[in-house]
FIKENU-610084 format. One record per residue (C-alpha): residue number from 1; z, y, x; residue in one letter. Coordinates in steps of 0.5 Angstrom, whole numbers, padded with zeros to 4 digits. Each point is the difference from the previous one (the first is absolute). Layout:
N
<NUM; <Z; Y; X>; 'A'> ...
This chain:
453
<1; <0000; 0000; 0000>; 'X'> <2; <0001; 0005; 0005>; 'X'> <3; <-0007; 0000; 0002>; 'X'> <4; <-0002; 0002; -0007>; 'X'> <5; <0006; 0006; 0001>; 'X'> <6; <-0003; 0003; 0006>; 'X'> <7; <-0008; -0002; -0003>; 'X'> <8; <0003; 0005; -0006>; 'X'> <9; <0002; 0006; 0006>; 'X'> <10; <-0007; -0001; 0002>; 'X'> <11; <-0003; 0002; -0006>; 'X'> <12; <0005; 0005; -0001>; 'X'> <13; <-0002; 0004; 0006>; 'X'> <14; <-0007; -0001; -0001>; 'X'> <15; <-0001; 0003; -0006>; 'X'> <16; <0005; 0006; 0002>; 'X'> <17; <-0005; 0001; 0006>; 'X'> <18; <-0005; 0000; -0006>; 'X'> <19; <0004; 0005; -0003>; 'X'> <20; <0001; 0004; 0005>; 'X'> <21; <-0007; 0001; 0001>; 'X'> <22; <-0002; 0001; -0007>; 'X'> <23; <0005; 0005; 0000>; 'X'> <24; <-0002; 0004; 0006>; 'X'> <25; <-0007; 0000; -0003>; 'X'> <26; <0003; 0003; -0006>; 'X'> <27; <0003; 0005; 0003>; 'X'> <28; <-0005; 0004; 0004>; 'X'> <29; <-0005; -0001; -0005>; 'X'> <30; <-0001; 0007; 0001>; 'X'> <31; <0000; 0000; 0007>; 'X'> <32; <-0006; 0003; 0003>; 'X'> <33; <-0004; -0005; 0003>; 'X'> <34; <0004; -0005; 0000>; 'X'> <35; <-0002; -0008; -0001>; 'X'> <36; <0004; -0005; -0003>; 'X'> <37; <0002; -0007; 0002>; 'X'> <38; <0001; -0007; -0003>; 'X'> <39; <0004; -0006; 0003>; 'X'> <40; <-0002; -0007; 0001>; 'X'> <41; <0004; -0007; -0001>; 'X'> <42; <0000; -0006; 0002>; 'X'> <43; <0004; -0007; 0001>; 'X'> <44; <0004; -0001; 0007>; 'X'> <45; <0002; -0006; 0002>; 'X'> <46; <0001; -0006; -0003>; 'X'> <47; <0004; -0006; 0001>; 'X'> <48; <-0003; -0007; 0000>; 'X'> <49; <0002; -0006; -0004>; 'X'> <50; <-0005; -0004; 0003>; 'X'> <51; <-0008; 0001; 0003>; 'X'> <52; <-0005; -0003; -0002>; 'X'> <53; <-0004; -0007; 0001>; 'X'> <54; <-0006; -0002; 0000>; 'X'> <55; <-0003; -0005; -0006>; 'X'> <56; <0001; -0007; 0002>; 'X'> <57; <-0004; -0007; -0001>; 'X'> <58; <0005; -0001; -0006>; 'X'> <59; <0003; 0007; -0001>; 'X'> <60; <-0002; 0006; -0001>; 'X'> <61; <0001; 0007; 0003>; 'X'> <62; <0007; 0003; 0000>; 'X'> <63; <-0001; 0008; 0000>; 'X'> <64; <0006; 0004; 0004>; 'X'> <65; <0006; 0002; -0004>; 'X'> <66; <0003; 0007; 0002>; 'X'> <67; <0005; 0005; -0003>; 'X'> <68; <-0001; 0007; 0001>; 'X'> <69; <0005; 0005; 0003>; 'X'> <70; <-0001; 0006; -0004>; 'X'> <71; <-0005; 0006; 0001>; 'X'> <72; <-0001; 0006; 0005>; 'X'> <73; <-0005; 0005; 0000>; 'X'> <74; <-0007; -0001; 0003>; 'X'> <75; <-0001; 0007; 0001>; 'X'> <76; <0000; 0008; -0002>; 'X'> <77; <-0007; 0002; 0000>; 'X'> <78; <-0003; 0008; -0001>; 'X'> <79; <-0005; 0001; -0005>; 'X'> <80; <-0004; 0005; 0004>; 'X'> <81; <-0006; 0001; -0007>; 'X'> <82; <-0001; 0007; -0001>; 'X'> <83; <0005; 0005; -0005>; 'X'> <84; <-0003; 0004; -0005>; 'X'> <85; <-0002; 0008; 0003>; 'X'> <86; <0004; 0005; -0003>; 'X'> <87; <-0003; 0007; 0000>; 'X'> <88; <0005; 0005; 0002>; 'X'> <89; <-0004; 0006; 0002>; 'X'> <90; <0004; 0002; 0007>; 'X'> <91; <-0006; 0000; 0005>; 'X'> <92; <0005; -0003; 0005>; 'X'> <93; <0001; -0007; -0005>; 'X'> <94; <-0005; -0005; 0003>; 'X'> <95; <-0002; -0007; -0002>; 'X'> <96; <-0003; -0005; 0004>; 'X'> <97; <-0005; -0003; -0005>; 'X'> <98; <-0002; -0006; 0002>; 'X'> <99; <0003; -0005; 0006>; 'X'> <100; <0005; 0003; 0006>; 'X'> <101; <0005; 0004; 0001>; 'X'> <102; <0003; 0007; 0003>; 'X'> <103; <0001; 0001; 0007>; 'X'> <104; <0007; 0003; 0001>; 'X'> <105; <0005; 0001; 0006>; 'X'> <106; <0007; -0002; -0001>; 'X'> <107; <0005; 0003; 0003>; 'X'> <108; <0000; -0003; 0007>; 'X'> <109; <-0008; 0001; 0001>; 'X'> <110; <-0001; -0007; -0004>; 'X'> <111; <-0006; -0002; -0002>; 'X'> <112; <0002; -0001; -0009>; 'X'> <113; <-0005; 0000; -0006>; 'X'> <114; <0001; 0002; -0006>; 'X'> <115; <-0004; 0000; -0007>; 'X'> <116; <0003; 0006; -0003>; 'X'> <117; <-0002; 0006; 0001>; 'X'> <118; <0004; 0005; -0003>; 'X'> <119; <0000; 0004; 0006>; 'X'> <120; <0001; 0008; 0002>; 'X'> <121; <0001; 0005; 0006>; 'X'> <122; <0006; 0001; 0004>; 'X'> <123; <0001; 0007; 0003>; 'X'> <124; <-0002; -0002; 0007>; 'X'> <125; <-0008; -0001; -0005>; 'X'> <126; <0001; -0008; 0002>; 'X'> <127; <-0002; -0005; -0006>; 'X'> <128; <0006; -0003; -0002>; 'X'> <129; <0002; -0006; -0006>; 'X'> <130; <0005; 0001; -0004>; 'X'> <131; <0005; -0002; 0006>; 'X'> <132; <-0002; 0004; 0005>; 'X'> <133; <-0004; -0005; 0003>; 'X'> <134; <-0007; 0002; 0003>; 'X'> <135; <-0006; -0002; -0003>; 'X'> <136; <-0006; -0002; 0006>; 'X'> <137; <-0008; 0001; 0000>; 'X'> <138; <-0004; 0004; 0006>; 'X'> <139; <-0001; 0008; 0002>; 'X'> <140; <-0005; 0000; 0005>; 'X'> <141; <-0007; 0002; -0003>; 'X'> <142; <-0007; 0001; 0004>; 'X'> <143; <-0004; 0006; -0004>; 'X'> <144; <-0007; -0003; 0000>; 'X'> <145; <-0007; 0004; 0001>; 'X'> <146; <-0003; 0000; -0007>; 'X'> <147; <0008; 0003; -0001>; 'X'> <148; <0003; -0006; -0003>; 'X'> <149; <0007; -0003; 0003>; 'X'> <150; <0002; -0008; 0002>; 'X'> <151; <0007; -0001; 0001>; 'X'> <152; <0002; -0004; 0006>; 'X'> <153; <0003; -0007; -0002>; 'X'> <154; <0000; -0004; 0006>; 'X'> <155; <0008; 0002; 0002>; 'X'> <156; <0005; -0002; -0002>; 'X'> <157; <0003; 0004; -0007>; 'X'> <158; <0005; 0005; 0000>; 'X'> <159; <0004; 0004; -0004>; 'X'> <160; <-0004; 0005; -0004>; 'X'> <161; <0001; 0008; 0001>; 'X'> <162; <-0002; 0005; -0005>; 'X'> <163; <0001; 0005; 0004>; 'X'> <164; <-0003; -0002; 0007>; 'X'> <165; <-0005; -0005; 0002>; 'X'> <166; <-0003; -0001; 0008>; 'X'> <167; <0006; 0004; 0002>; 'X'> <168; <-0004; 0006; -0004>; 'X'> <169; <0005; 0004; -0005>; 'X'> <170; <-0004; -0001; -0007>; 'X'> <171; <0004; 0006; -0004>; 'X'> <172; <-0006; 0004; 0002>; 'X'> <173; <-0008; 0000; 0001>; 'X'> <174; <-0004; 0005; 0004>; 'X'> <175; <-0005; 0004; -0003>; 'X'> <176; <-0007; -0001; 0002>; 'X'> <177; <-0006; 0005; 0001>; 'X'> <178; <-0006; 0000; -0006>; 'X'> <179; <-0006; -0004; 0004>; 'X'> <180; <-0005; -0001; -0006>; 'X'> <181; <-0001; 0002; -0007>; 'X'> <182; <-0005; -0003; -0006>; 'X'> <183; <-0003; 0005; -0005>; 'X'> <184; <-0003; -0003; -0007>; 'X'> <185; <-0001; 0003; -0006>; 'X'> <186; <-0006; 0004; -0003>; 'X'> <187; <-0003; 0006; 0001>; 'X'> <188; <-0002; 0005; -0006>; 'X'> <189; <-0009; -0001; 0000>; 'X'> <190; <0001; 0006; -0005>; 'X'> <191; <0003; 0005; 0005>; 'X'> <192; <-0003; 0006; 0002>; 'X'> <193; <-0006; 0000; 0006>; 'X'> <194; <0004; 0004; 0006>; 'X'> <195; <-0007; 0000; 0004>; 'X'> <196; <-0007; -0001; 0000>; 'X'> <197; <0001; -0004; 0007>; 'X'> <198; <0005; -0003; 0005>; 'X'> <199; <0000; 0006; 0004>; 'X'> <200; <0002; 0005; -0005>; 'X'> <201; <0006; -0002; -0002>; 'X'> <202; <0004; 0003; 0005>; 'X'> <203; <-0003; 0006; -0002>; 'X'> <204; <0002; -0001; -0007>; 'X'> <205; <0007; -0002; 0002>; 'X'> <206; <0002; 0006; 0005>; 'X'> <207; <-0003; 0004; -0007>; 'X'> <208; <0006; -0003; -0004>; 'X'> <209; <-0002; -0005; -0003>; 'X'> <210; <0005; -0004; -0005>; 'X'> <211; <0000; -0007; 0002>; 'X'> <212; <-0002; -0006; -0006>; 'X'> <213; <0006; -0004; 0002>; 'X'> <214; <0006; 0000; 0004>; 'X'> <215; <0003; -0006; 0003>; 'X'> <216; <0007; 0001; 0002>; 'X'> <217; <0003; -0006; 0006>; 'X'> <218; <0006; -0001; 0003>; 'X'> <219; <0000; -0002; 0008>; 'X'> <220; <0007; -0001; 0003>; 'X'> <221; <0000; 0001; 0008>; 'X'> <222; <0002; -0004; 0006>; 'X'> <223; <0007; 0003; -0001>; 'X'> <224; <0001; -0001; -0008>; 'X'> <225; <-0002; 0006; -0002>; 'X'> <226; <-0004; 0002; -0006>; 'X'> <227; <-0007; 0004; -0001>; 'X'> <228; <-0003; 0001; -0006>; 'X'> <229; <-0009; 0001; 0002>; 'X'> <230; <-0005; 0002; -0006>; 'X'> <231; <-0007; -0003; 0000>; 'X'> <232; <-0004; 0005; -0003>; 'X'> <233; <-0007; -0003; -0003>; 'X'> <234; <-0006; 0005; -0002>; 'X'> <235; <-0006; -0003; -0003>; 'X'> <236; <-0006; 0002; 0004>; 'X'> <237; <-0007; 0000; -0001>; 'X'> <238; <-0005; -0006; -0003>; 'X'> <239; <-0006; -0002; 0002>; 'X'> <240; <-0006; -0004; -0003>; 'X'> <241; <-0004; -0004; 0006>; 'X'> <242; <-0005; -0006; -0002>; 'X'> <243; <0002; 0000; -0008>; 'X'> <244; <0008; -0001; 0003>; 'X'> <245; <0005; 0006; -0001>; 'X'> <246; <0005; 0000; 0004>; 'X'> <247; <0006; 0005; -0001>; 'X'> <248; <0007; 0001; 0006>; 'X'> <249; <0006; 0003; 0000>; 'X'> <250; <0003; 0003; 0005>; 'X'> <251; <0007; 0000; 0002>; 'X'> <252; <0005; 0003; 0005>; 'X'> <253; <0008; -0002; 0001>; 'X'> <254; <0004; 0007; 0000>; 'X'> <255; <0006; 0000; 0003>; 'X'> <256; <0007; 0003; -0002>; 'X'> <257; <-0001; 0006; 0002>; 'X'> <258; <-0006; 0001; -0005>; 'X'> <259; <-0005; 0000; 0006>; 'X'> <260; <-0005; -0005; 0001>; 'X'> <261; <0002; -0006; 0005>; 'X'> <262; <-0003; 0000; 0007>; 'X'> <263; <0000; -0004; 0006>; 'X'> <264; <0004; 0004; 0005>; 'X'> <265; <-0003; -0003; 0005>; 'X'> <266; <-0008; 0001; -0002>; 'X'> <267; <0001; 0006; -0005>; 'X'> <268; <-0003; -0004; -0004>; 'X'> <269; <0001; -0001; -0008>; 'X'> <270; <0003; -0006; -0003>; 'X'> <271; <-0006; 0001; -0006>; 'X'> <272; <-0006; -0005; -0002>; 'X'> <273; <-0005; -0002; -0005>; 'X'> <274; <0000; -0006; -0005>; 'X'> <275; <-0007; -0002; -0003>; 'X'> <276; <-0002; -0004; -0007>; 'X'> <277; <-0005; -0003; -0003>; 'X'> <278; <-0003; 0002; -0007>; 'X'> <279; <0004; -0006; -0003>; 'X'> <280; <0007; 0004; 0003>; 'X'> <281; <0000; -0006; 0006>; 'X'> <282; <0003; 0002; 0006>; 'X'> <283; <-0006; 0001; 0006>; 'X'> <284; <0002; -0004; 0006>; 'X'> <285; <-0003; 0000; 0007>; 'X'> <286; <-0003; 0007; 0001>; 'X'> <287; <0003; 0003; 0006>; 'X'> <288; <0000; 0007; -0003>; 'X'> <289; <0005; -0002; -0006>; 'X'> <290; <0004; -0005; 0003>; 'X'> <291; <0006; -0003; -0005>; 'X'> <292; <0005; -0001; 0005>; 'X'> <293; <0003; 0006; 0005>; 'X'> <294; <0006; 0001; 0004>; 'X'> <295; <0003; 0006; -0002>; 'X'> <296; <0005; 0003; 0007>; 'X'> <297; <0006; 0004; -0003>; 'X'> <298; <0005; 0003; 0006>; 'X'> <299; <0008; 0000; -0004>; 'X'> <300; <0004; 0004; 0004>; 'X'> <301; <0007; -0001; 0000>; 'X'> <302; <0000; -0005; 0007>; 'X'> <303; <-0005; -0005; -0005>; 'X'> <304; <-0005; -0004; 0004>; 'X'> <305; <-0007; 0003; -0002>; 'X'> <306; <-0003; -0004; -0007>; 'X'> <307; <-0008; -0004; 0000>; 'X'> <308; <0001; -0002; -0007>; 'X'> <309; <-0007; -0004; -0002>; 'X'> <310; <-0002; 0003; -0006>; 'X'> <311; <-0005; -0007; -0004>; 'X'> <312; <-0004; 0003; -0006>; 'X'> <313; <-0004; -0006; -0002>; 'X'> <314; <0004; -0001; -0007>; 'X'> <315; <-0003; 0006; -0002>; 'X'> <316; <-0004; 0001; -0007>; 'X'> <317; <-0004; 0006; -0003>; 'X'> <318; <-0002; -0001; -0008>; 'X'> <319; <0001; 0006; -0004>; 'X'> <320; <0008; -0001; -0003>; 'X'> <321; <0006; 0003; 0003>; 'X'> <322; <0001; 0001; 0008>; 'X'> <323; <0006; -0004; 0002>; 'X'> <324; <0000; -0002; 0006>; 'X'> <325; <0006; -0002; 0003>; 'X'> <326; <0004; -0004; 0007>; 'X'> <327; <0000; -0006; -0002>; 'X'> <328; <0003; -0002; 0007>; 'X'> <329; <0003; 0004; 0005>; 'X'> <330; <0004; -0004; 0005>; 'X'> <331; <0006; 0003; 0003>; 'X'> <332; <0007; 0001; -0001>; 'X'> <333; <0007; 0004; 0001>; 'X'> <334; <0006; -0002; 0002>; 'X'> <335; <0004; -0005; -0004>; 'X'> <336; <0007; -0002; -0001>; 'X'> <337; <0001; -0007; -0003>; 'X'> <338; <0003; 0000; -0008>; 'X'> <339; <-0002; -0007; -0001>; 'X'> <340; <-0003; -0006; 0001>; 'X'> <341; <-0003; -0006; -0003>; 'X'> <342; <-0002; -0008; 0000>; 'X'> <343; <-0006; -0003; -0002>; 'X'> <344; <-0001; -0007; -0002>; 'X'> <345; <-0002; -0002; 0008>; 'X'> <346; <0007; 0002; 0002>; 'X'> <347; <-0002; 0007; 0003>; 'X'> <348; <0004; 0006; 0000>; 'X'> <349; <-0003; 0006; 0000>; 'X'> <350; <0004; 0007; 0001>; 'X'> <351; <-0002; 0005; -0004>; 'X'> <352; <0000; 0006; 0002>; 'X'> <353; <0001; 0007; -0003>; 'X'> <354; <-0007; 0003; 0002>; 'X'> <355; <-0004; -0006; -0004>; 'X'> <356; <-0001; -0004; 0006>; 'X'> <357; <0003; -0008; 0001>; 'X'> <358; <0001; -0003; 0005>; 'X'> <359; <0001; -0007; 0002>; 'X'> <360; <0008; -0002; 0001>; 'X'> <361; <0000; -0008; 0001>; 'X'> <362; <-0002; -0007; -0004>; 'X'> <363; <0005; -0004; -0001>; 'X'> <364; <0001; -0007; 0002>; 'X'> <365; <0000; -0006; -0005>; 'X'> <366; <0002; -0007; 0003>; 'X'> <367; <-0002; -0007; -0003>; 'X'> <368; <0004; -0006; 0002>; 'X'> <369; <-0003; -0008; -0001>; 'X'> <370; <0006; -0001; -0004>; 'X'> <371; <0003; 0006; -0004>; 'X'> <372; <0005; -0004; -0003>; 'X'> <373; <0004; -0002; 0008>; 'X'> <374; <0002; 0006; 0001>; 'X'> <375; <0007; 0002; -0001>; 'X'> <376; <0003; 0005; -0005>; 'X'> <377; <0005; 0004; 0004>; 'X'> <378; <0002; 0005; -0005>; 'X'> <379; <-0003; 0007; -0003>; 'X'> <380; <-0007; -0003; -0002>; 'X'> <381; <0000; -0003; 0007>; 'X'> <382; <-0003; -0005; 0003>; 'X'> <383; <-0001; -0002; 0008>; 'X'> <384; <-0004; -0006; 0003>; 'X'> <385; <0002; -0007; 0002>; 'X'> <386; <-0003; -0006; 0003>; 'X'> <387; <-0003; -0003; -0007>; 'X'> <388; <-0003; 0006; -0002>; 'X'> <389; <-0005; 0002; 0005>; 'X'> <390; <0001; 0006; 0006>; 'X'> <391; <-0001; 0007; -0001>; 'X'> <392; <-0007; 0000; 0003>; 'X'> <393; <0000; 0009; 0000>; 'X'> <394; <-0003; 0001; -0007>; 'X'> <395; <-0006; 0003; -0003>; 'X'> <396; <-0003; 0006; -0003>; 'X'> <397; <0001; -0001; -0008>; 'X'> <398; <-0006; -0003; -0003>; 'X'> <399; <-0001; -0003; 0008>; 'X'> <400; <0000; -0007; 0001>; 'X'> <401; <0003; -0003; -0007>; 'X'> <402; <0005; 0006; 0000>; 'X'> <403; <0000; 0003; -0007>; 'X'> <404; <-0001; 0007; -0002>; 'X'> <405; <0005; 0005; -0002>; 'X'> <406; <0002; 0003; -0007>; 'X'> <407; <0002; 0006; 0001>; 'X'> <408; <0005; 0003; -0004>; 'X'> <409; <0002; -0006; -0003>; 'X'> <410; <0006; -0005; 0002>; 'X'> <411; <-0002; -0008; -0001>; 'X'> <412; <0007; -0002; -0004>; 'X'> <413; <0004; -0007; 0001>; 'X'> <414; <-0005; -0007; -0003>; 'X'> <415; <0007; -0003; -0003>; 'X'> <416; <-0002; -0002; -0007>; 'X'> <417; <0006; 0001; -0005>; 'X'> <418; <-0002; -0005; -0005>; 'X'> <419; <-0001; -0006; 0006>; 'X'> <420; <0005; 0002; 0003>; 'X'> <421; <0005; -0001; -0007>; 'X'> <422; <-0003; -0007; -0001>; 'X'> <423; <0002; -0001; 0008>; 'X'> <424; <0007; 0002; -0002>; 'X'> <425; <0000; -0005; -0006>; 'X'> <426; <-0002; -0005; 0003>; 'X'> <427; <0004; 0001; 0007>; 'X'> <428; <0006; 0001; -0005>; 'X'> <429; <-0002; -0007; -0004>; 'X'> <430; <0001; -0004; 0006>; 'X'> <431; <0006; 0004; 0003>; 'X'> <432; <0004; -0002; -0006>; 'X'> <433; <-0003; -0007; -0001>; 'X'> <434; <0003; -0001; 0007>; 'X'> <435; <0006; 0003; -0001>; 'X'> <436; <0000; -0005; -0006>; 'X'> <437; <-0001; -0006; 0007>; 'X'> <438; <0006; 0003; 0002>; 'X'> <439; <0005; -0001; -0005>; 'X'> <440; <-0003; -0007; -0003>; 'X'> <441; <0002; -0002; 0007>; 'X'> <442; <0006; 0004; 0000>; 'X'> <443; <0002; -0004; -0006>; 'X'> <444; <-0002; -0007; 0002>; 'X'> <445; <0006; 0001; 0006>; 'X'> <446; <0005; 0002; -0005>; 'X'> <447; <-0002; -0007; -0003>; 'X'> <448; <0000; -0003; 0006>; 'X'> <449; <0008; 0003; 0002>; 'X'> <450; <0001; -0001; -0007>; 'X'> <451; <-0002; -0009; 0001>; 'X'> <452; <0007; 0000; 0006>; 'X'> <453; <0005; 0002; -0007>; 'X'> 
């Protein structure tokens, strides 16, 4: 009988662990990013009565007779499937949707790894977890010629900080000259002729002819200071050749000052013709009215002189409204950082109080061949073990099976309430059938002792 009591003791710790797991599970049923866990049973040992034997000329087969020796837990597995995205608005709650997790430093420059991404920014502009600890990716970044940018992913991830990267202060962003400006829009074919050929326009002009149109454009200059430069266009003369009419304006850039741009060098003015067809399509490849110029402006204040390559190619005439506009014009002023933002690839762009944006970093995402052999360590995180595979330096997300980032959304716990109350049932059900073992027993050696009166 006393085996029966100790197969009875067994059964009971075995569901209490159950039990215990259930209701961890149903406690952080609300904890981000947290994944549940189930327990396995199974026998243990068992006592044999006798073994088996081998069927004989005149008998049959014996088949082993055994007692079990009660129950234990086979295991305490985690449940790594996906929790359902919660949308939060914050820009600084991420999610990684899809497989990997978050890279963080713990505390003592250790490698951890968690899926929730409730993070923020310390007063140091590191990003932090909830608990401080801080989360990991890549800051070193190579412009490219066609003016795009890489990320350099071959180190090591470190800790990611808003404020400064490649040992450059992010708070700021030095203002860049104007080199080149595209003008589009129409030209009114309707506007009146101010010349019967090209050279009469500077006559008529000096006469204090009004311009058709005025283009007013903004250029910043090398050290982040603001111009304001007016390109006037007058319509010219027309001209009828072969049965082809063909009709220019002329333009000139006027500076602040209300004078015409000259080269300070040459003297020269910053002035051109542009030539259309009688279908109110730009004429290109006529030396004589070119559709692309430099115009040099000399700022003053200490500034670098200005070249900005002025390409009119997108323009039309046809007889509506003349609207011609700046539809591109680089450069920018100084800028102090005011916030930032993470796309879907995991990259932080500054962004900066001037418009301008700015790569910070990428985060860092980890996969491991088997997600549910790391070790929970508490505060949502994980560290790596021997059975779930090394922490091999991570990738970009959306890079080697890493998942993309939900920005502004927290994935949730994937505990399912209603599984988890039958769990506890069944759980329950075998706790007091084998506390029932307990007290059988107990009752047969009550009757045992009793045999001796």
């Amino acid at each position: 009988m006393m085996p029966s009591l100790y197969t009875g003791v067994t059964a009971m710790n075995s569901n209490q662990m159950k039990i215990d797991v259930i209701s961890n599970n149903i406690a952080n049923a609300n904890t981000i990013g947290y994944k549940y866990q189930t327990v396995s049973f199974s026998d243990v040992l068992n006592q044999e009565i006798h073994g088996a034997s081998a069927p004989q000329d005149d008998i049959g087969g014996v088949n082993p007779m055994q007692v079990g020796l009660g129950v234990g837990v086979a295991s305490v597995s985690t449940v790594t499937t996906m929790g359902s995205l919660q949308y939060t608005g914050n820009p600084t709650d991420l999610a990684i949707s899809g497989d990997g997790y978050f890279v963080v430093h713990s505390p003592g420059g250790e490698y951890n790894f968690t899926r929730a991404g409730n993070f923020g920014v310390d007063a140091s502009g590191n990003l932090v977890t909830a608990e401080g600890y801080q989360v990991c990716g890549w800051q070193d970044v190579e412009d490219q010629a066609d003016g795009t940018y890489v990320f350099d992913t071959t180190g090591d991830p470190e800790p990611i900080n808003i404020f400064e990267s490649g040992g450059e202060s992010n708070r700021t962003i030095p203002p860049n000259a104007t080199t080149e400006a595209n003008i589009s829009g129409n030209l009114n074919s309707s506007a009146t002729q101010k010349g019967d050929a090209m050279n009469d326009i500077g006559t008529a002009i000096t006469d204090g002819e009004t311009p058709d149109y005025v283009m007013p454009m903004t250029v910043v200059d090398s050290l982040g200071a603001v111009h304001e430069v007016d390109v006037e266009y007058y319509m010219c003369y027309s001209e009828t050749s072969s049965g082809t009419t063909e009709t220019s304006y002329y333009w000139r850039a006027v500076g602040e000052d209300g004078n015409p741009i000259t080269d300070s060098v040459t003297g020269d003015a910053s002035e051109g013709y542009v030539k259309f067809d009688s279908e109110g399509n730009l004429i290109e490849g006529d030396s004589d009215y070119p559709t692309s110029t430099t115009i040099p402006i000399s700022p003053g204040g200490g500034a670098a002189p200005l070249e900005i390559d002025m390409d009119f190619s997108s323009l039309t005439m046809y007889g509506s409204e003349s609207n011609v506009l700046p539809t591109h014009v680089d450069g920018n002023t100084a800028g102090e950082l005011t916030d930032f933002s993470v796309d879907s690839n995991g990259v932080i762009m500054g962004v900066y109080s001037n418009g301008q944006q700015k790569p910070i970093g990428v985060l860092c995402i980890a996969n491991f061949s088997n997600p549910s052999g790391l070790e929970k360590s508490g505060h949502n995180i994980y560290q790596a073990t021997q059975n779930s595979g090394s922490f091999d330096g991570g990738n970009p997300p959306g890079v080697g099976g890493a998942g993309i980032i939900g920005v502004g959304t927290l994935e949730m716990s994937n505990v399912d309430l209603s599984r988890e109350y039958s769990e506890l049932i069944v759980a329950q059900r075998g706790f007091q059938a084998s506390s029932s073992i307990i007290s059988t027993v107990d009752e047969l050696l009550q009757d045992l002792i009793n045999l001796k009166r």
